[in-house]
N, C-alpha and C positions, 0 to 999 in steps of 0.2 A: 860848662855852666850847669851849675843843680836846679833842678826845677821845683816847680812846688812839691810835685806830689814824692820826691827823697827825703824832703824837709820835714812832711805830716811824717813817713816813714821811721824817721829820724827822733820825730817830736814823742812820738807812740813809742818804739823804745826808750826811749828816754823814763818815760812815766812808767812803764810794766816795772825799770829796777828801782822805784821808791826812792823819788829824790828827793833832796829838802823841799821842806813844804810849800817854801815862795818858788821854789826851781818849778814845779808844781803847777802855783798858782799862775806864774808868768805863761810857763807855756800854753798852758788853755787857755788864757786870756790873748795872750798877746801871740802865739803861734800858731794856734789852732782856731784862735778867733770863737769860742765857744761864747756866747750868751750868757751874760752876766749873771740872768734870771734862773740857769743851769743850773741843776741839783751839784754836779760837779765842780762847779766854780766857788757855788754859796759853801759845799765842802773845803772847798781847798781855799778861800779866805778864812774858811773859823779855825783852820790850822796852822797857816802863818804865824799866828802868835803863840807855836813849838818849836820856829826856826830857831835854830843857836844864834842866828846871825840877830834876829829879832829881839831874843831871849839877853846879847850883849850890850844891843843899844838901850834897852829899858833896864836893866840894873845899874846902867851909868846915871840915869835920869831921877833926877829930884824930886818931890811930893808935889812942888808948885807945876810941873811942866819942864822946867830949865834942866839945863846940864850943869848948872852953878855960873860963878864966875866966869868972865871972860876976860882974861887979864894981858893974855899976849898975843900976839898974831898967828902962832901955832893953835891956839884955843880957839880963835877966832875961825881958822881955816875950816879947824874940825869941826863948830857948833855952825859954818856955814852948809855944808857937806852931810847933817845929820835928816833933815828932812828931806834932801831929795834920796836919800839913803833909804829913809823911811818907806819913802813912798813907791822905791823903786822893791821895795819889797814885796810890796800890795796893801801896804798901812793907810788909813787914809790922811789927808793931808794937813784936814781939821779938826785933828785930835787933841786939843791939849796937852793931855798928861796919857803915854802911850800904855799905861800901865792899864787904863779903861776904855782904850779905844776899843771901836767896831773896825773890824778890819772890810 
């Protein structure tokens, strides 16, 4: 079994090779358990919104908020799956229109 202290080991390489910026932000948040209030953390939220992954779900996204239509169960799957997408990024959850969110 790994113990905590290969996982911080693990966590810390992880960050020295510059990973996407939510890869980033997840970890000090949620691996490293770092302090919201954390110059590093308040860094690695204002850069989330450089992720590619970030950058693909807000060019989908319309001027109202929406993804458009929702007209079949495929579309539906996917505008189901968008905000925990979002959020699993580090976007916050009550952002309307992602394109002015605070992350």
């Amino acid at each position: 079994m790994v113990g905590l202290e290969e996982v911080y080991e693990s966590a810390e390489k992880i960050l020295l090779n510059g990973p996407d910026p939510v890869v980033r932000l997840r970890i000090l948040r949620d691996v490293l358990q770092k302090p919201g209030d954390s110059q590093e953390v308040i860094e690695a939220r204002r850069n989330v919104n450089h992720s590619r992954w970030v950058r693909v779900l807000t060019e989908e996204q319309w001027e109202d908020g929406s993804w458009g239509a929702v007209r079949t169960l495929v579309f539906i799957a996917r505008a189901a799956c968008r905000i925990p997408r979002l959020e699993s990024l580090g976007c916050r959850h009550d952002a309307m229109v992602m394109g002015s969110a605070q992350s």
